[in-house]
N, C-alpha and C positions, 0 to 999 in steps of 0.2 A: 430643871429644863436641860435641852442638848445644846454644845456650844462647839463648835471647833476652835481650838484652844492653840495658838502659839506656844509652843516651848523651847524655841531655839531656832537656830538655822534651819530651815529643810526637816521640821519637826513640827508637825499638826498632832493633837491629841483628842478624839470626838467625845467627849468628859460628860459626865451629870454638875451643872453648876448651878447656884441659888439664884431663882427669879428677883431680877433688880428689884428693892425697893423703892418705891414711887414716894417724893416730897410734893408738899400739896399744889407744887404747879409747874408740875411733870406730867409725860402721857407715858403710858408704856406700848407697845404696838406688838403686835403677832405679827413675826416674819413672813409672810406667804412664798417672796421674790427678793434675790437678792443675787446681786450683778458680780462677777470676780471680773474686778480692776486690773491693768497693765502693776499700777503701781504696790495691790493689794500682793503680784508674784512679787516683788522687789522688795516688800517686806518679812515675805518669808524667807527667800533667797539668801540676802546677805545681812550680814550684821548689823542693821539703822537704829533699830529695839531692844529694851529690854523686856524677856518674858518674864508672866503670861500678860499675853492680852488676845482679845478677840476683835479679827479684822473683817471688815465688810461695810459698804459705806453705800453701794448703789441698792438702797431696800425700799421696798413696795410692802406695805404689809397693810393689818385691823388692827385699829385701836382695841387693847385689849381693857386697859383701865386707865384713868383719869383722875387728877390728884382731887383735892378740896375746893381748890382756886379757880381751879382751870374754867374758862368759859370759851362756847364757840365748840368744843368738840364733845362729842358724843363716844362713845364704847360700840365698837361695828361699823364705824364709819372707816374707810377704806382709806389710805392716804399715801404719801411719799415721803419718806425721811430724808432731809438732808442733813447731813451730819457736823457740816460745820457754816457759819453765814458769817457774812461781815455786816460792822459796827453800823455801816454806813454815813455815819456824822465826823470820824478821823480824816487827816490830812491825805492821807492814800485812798480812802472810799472816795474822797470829794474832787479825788482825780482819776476814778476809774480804774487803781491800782487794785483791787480787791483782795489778792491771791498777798497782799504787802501789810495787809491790816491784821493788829493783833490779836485780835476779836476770831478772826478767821481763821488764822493760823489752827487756833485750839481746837482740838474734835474733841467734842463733849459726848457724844451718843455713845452710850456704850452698854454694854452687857455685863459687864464685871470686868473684874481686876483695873488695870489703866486705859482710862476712856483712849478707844482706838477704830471705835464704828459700831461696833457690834452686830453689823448684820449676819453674821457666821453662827446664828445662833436661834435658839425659839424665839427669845422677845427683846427687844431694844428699849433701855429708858432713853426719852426724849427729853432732855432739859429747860428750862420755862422758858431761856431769852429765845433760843428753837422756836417753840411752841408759841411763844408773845410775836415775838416778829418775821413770819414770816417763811420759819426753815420746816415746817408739814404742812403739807398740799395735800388738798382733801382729790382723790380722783375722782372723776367725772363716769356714771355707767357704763359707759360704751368702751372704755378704755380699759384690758386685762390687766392684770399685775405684773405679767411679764414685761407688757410696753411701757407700761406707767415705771417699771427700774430703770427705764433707759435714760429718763430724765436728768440726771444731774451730769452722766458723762454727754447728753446734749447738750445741758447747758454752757459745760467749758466750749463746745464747739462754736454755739452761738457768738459769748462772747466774743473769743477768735473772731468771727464773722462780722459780729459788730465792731470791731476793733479795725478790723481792713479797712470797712466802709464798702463792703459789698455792695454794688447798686445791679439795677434790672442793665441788661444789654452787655455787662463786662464779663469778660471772659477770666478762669480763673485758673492754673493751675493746683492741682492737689495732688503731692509725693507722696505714694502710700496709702494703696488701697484696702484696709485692713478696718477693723470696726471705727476708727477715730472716725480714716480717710472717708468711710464711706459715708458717715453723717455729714459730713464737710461738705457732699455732690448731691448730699438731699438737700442739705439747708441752700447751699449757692442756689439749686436750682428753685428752692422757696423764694428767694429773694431777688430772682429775674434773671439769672446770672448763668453763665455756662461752663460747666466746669470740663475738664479734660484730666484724666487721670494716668499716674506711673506707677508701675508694680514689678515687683520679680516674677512673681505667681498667676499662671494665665486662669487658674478660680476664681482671685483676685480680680482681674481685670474683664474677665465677663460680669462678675457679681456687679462690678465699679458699673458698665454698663446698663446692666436688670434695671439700676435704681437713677438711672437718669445722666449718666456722663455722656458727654458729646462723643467721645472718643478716648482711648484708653491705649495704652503703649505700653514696650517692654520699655524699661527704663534703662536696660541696657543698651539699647537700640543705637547706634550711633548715627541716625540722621536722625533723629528724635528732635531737633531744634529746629529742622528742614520743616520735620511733619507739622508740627504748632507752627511753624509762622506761615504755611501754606491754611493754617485754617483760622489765622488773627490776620490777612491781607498782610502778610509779610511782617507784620510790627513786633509779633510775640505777646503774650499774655498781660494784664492790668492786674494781675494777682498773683503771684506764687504763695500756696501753703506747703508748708512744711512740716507732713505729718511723721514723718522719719528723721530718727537721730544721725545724719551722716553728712560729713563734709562734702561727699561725691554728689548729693542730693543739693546741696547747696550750690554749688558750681552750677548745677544742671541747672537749675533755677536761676541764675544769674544769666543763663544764655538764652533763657524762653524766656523771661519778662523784658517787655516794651521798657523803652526810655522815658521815667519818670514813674515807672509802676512800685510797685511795691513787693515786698517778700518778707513774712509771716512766719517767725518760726515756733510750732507749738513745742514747750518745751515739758517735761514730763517730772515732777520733783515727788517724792515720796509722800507729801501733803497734800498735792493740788498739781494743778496744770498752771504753766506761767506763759505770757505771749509777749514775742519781741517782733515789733515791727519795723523795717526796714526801707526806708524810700530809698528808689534807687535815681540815681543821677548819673550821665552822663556825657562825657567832654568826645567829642568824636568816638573813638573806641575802650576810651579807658574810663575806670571805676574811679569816681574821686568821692 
């Protein structure tokens, strides 16, 4: 089979490599769809790895075979890989840490060489605790391959979402209108919520708009704090996310969230997405 192959820094090689062998309660899956990650560039980029391995982690594919054990799936059923799941029963799962659990940590799915995703490739093995618990999702007709990869970088968004405590009626900002931010103004707006979006890039910020944002700003803007609180009744926002790695975005965020609100920062690790949430409190004008 074809595989794009890690070999160093800033070194991709499109190689002939051996279709994984399948243990009897493993699936293998045919590529169809597979998503390039923020953090899948960051492992080419710089030095995190050793090669080879093969990266790819947002995959939509067919099961292509099925070990001895396996029960529940079929050969041609259409599904979602997700590449790595937590234990769900450790101290971290049992408090919502997920991204902290050791279970998770590990990506098992792999193509060859050192399990690292393997969607870069013809076909991915799926490993059994994957396949027993939870980590391939069978897709539904109506949904392409293309939408069904978008799944797993939704789900980091959701959780984010869940994690705020997004409810219907509260307003939200989101720094960063780019693929995260934009799911961040669909989900808000799934969950009753209105989001308002910042960007450098005015593609960026009509896209932000197409898919449901209240309002959309340069973020350089300097009444930018003026424009949000003239559309929160003066108060400022009950959410900031923070879909951008910047301190300047941070500040900004401190001056549009309401007294007592919250602020979300998605953080981006070479394994996963991690969320830190921040209530904010207020003494007259200062941060305590």
């Amino acid at each position: 089979m074809k595989a794009q192959v890690f070999r160093g820094v800033n070194q991709l090689s499109y190689e002939e490599v051996p279709k994984p062998d399948l243990g009897a309660d493993e699936v293998l899956v045919q590529v169809k769809v597979v998503g390039l990650c923020q953090s899948d560039i960051k492992k080419i980029r710089y030095p995190l790895y050793e090669p080879p391995r093969i990266f790819g982690h947002e995959t939509a594919g067919a099961i292509a075979a099925v070990g001895a054990e396996v029960k529940n799936w079929r050969v041609g059923q259409r599904v979602v890989v997700m590449h790595h799941i937590p234990c769900m029963h450790c101290g971290y799962c049992l408090n919502e840490n997920f991204s902290m659990c050791d279970v998770y940590k590990n990506v098992t799915t792999t193509a060859g060489f050192s399990p690292a995703g393997g969607g870069f490739a013809d076909y991915v093995k799926v490993p059994g605790h994957i396949v027993e618990h939870g980590g391939l999702i069978p897709i539904p007709d109506d949904i392409t391959y293309e939408q069904a990869s978008f799944v797993e970088p939704t789900n980091c968004c959701l959780k984010a979402v869940k994690k705020a405590q997004i409810a219907p009626g509260q307003t939200v900002l989101v720094t960063g209108a780019g693929p995260i931010g934009l799911m961040f103004i669909m989900l808000i707006q799934y969950f009753g919520g209105r989001a308002i979006a910042t960007d450098l890039i005015p593609a960026r910020m009509e896209k932000a708009l197409s898919v449901g944002a209240e309002a959309a700003f340069d973020a350089r803007d300097p009444d930018l704090s003026a424009k949000i609180a003239a559309l929160t009744q003066g108060m400022g926002v009950d959410t900031a996310i923070l879909a951008v790695p910047s301190d300047k975005a941070f500040f900004q965020a401190l001056d549009c969230t309401r007294k007592g609100g919250k602020i979300l920062f998605l953080l981006s690790s070479p394994m996963s997405w991690k969320f830190l949430l921040i209530p904010i409190l207020f003494t007259g004008e200062k941060l305590i």
